[in-house]
C-alpha positions, 0 to 999 in steps of 0.5 A: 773800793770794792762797791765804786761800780755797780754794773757792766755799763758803769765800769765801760763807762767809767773806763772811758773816763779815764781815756782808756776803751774797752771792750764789754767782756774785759769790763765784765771780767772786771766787774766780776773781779770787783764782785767776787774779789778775785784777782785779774789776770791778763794775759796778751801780746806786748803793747795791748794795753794789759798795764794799763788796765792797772793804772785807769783802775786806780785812777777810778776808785780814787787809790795808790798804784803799787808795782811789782815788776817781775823779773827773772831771779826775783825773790820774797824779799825783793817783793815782801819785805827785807830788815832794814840791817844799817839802821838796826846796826846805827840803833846798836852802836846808839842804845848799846849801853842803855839795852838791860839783856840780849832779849830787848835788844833784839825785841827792840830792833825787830820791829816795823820801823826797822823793815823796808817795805817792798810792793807786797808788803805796801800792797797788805798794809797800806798807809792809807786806801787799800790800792790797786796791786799790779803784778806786772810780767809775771811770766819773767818770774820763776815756778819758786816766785809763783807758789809764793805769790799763790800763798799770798793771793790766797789769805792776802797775810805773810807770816814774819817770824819776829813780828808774827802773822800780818793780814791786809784788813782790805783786800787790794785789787790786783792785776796779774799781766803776762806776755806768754813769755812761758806758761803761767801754772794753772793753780795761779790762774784758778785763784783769779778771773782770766782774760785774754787781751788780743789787739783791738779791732779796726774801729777800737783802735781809730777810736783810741788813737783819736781820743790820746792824739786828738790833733791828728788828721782824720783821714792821716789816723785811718791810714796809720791803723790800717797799716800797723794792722797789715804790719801784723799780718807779717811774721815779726818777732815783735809786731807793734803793738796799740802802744806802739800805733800811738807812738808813730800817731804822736811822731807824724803829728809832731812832723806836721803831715797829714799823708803817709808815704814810703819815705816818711815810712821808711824814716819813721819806722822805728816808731813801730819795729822795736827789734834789729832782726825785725829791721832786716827783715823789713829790708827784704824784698819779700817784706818790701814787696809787703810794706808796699802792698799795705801803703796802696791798699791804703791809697785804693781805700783812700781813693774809693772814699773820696 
């Protein structure tokens, strides 16, 4: 897997080719990652594409995704393994005659096929091709969580005290994502290659958007990057992101129009606001006065290209 991108322009390339655009130092971040097998942590705002970064990299070395989901109050078993306790119990009552001592019994029921495997677990010993681990929100978690997943992302093996020490006899390709929700301690960030996904410019994000909505307008497609990006010129608390710039660019041509205006907007601005607070604020006169500034920069820009 590890051999699958032999330069910078390559893995652009190849990036590409599974529709997601990237910038060169992103690319190289990756391409470091592959050469000196470190992790790849990406750090940025909600929406700018940090998981997806994941899913085009498995798609490119041809390997499963594995997802761990952090959250607040997530443990080592929830993410590692746990012994899978109604099926050593059913093997109980099934083999209780047929066990010669209190040895065999527990030799017999502590074994792989008792264990429920979690993302890590699956992420070391894989049933097939080393695969592309995803550690995802890794700013949810807590401090405990975090030393724990240093100690793994330093030897990639766990210790099971009845089965012994389990190594990954291929390393994964991880990505560690964070939304900056806390700071992530810099002994995790040290074992890995840090980049700094911010939104993309002007021209990345038409780019994208007419590659993932390829029937949109042309002129329609302009207009609404403009507008989400003066949107994140206002102090929200959750500003739209690329995400949330293709979801109104699906919705507007699901509705068959090919201008902006306030109403459609107005109607539509749940596409882009995912957040009450932000709503209301929308709904002041000082962002209206906003919203409004936006749409006739847009018209001006519109008219002047014509």
């Amino acid at each position: 897997m590890m051999g699958q991108c032999n330069s910078i322009d390559e893995v652009l390339t190849r990036l590409e080719e599974q529709q997601y655009l990237a910038d060169r130092s992103l690319a190289t971040a990756i391409f470091l990652c592959i050469k000196l097998e470190r992790p790849l942590f990406i750090e940025g705002e909600p929406g700018v594409g940090k998981t997806a970064v994941a899913q085009a990299l498995a798609k490119i070395f041809d390997v499963p995704l594995i997802r761990l989901q952090c959250y607040e109050g997530i443990d080592r078993e929830s993410a590692l393994y746990e012994w899978n306790y109604p099926k050593q119990l059913l093997t109980i009552r099934m083999q209780e005659n047929s066990w010669r001592s209190h040895e065999t019994m527990e030799f017999s029921l502590y074994q792989e096929e008792f264990l429920l495997r979690r993302p890590l677990f699956d992420a070391l010993r894989p049933r097939g091709p080393a695969p592309v681990l995803l550690i995802d929100e890794i700013d949810r978690s807590d401090d405990e969580f975090e030393a724990f997943l240093l100690e793994i992302l330093s030897e990639f093996q766990i210790t099971i005290p009845e089965l012994g020490t389990i190594k990954a006899q291929e390393k994964p390709f991880v990505v560690l994502t964070s939304n900056r929700t806390r700071d992530v301690h810099d002994a995790l960030k040290r074992r890995c290659i840090y980049h700094w996904l911010d939104y993309p410019s002007f021209e990345r994000e038409l780019a994208i958007v007419r590659m993932k909505v390829p029937g949109l307008d042309a002129r329609l497609a302009e207009d609404i990057v403009r507008y989400v990006e003066g949107l994140r010129q206002h102090p929200f608390d959750k500003r739209p992101g690329l995400a949330e710039t293709l979801d109104w660019a699906k919705a507007l041509e699901v509705l068959l129009v090919n201008q902006l205006n306030a109403q459609l907007i107005e109607e539509t601005i749940g596409c882009l606001l995912k957040d009450r607070d932000d709503l209301m604020m929308l709904q002041s006169g000082n962002s209206l006065n906003l919203m409004e500034r936006i749409l006739r920069e847009i018209e001006d820009h519109d008219g002047a290209s014509t």
